[in-house]
N, C-alpha and C positions, 0 to 999 in steps of 0.2 A: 191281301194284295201287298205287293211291297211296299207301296206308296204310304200302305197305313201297318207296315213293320214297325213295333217302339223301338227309340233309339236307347244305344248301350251309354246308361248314366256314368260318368266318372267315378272314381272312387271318391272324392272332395263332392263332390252333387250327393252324391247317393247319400252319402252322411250327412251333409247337411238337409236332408230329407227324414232321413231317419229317426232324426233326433236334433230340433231346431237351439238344444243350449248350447251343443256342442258348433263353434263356430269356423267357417272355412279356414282360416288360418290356423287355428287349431290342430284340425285333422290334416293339413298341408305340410305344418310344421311337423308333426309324428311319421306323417309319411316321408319325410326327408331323411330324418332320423333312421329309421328302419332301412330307408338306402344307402343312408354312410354307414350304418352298422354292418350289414352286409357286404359293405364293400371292403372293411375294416378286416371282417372278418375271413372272405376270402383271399385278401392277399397276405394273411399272416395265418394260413392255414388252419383255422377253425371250424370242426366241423359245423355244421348247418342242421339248425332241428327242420325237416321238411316240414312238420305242421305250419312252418313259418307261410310259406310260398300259396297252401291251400287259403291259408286265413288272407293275405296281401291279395288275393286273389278277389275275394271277397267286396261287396261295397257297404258293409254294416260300419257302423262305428265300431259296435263292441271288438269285433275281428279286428279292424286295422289296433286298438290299445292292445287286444291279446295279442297280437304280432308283436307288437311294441314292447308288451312284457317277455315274450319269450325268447326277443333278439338280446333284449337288457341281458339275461340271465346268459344269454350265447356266448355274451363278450365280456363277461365281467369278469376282471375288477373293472377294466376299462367302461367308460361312461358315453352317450350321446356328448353331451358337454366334453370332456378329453377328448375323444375321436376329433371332434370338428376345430378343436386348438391345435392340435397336430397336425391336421391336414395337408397342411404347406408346407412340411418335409416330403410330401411325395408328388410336386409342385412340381414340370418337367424344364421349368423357367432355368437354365444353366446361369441365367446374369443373376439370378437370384440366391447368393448363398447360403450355408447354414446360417450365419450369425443374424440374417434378415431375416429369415424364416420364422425362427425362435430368437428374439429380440431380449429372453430372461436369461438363456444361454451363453448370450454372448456379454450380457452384463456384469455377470458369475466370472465368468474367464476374465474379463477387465478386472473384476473389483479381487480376485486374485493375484494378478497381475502386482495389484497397487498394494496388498497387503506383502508382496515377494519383496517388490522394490522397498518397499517401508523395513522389513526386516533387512537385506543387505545393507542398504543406508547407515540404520542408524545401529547396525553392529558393526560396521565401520569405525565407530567416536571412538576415540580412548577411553570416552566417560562411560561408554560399556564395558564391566568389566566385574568379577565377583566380590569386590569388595562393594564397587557402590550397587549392585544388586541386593547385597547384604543389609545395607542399610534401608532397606524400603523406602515406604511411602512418609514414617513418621520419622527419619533420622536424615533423609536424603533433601537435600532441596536446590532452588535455580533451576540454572540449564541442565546439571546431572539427573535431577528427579525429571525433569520432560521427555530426555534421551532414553533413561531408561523404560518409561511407563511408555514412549513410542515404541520402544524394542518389544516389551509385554504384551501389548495390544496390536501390533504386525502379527505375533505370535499367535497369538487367537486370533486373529483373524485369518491366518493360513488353515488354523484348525476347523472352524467354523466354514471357510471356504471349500475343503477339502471335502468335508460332511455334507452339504450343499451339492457341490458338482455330482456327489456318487447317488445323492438323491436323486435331484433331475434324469441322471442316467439311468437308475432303473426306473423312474417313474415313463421313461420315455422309452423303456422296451418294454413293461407293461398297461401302457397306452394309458396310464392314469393322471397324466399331467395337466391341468385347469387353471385358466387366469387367475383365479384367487391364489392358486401357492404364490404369487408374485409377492402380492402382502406378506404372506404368511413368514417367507424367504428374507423379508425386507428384516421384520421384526428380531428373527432369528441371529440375525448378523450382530444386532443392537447386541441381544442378547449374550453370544457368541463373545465381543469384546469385553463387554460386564463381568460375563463370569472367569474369562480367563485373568482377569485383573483381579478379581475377587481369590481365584483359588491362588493365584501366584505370590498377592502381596500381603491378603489378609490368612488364608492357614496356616502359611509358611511362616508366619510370624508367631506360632504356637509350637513349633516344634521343640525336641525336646533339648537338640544337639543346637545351640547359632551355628555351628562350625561347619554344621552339615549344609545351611543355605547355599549353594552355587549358583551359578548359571546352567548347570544341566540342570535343578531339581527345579528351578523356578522357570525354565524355558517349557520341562515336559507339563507343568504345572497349566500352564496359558495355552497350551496347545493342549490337551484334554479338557481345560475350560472351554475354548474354541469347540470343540469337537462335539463337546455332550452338552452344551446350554442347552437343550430341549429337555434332558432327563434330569440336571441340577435342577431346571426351575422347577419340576416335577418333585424332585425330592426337599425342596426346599415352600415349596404349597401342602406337603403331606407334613411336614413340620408345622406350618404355620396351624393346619387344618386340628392336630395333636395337642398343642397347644389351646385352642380355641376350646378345644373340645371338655380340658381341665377346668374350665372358668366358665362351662356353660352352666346354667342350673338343673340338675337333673329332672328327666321328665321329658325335656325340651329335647325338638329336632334340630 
């Protein structure tokens, strides 16, 4: 009789029937996933493994994580995590701009901004200029040494800025961008200033010509500091790491 028809369980019931560890919000939470993935995925044109739609169809747990693994594998690099950070660029809100959207965006274009205006500034001073550039960090001092290590460190930092923006932009056409690069991004900038001060005012102070020091060779110097602090600090951990490795006692890991 139809009165005693069983009713069709939900996908979240059914699993939590199935298998009592696995808990409602659990499989709710996977099930959302799988719908922003798919939603992800069709409007940036990726095909669709069908197995997907047979398994979602499904009320097992196992089926809805194998959907889960095999949407993961649909869209990647992109992540559940990425997908759901980006969201709000496709957000139909008009009062709501990019710069609100993506709140790391628009912090990148400011802190650009301020590293632009720090360079015209203070190569503006008379005190910028290739003699007291020459002088560095150990013959220069006062207000000359602050004007210039200002000019140094705008420098990297446009470099560093520039490395940053091109990041986020592709990270953000292949959907890989996650609230943690915000830290990650933060640290990098530190970095980014350090080393362009480091290769400007400490290598340049090894050369072979003084004559040769400028203001072009110490300018490209702080803007490839800027640029590559992620692979200095890389090449300068594989030193440390070489070093260590001299004075370990052999035998030892």
């Amino acid at each position: 009789m139809a009165a005693n028809a069983p009713t069709k369980l939900s996908a979240t019931e059914a699993a939590s029937q199935d298998n009592s560890v696995i808990s409602k919000e659990v499989v709710g939470k996977l099930s959302d996933e799988i719908n922003s993935m798919l939603i992800y995925a069709s409007r940036n044109g990726i095909n669709i493994n069908t197995d997907i739609i047979n398994l979602v169809q499904n009320s097992s747990v196992d089926d809805i994580v194998n959907a889960h693994n095999l949407m993961s594998k649909n869209v990647s690099p992109a992540t559940p995590k990425s997908i759901n950070y980006t969201r709000a660029l496709y957000t139909d809100d008009k009062k709501v701009t990019i710069f609100n959207k993506l709140p790391l965006v628009r912090n990148l274009i400011f802190l650009a901004l301020f590293f632009l205006a720090g360079f015209v500034l203070t190569a503006l001073s008379p005190e910028v200029n290739n003699d007291s550039l020459d002088l560095g960090v150990l013959s220069n001092k006062g207000m000359s040494l602050l004007i210039n290590l200002g000019f140094l460190a705008s420098v990297s930092g446009l470099g560093v800025a520039f490395y940053l923006l091109k990041s986020v932009s592709t990270s953000l056409r292949k959907g890989t961008l996650i609230p943690e690069d915000t830290v990650y991004y933060i640290s990098l900038i530190v970095l980014g200033v350090i080393a362009g001060l480091i290769l400007s005012e400490i290598i340049s102070l090894y050369t072979s010509d003084p004559n040769g020091i400028n203001l072009f060779n110490k300018s490209i110097l702080a803007l490839l500091g800027g640029f590559s602090s992620d692979a200095i600090f890389t090449v300068l951990q594989s030193l440390i790491e070489k070093i260590k490795a001299l004075f370990a006692p052999s035998g030892t890991n």
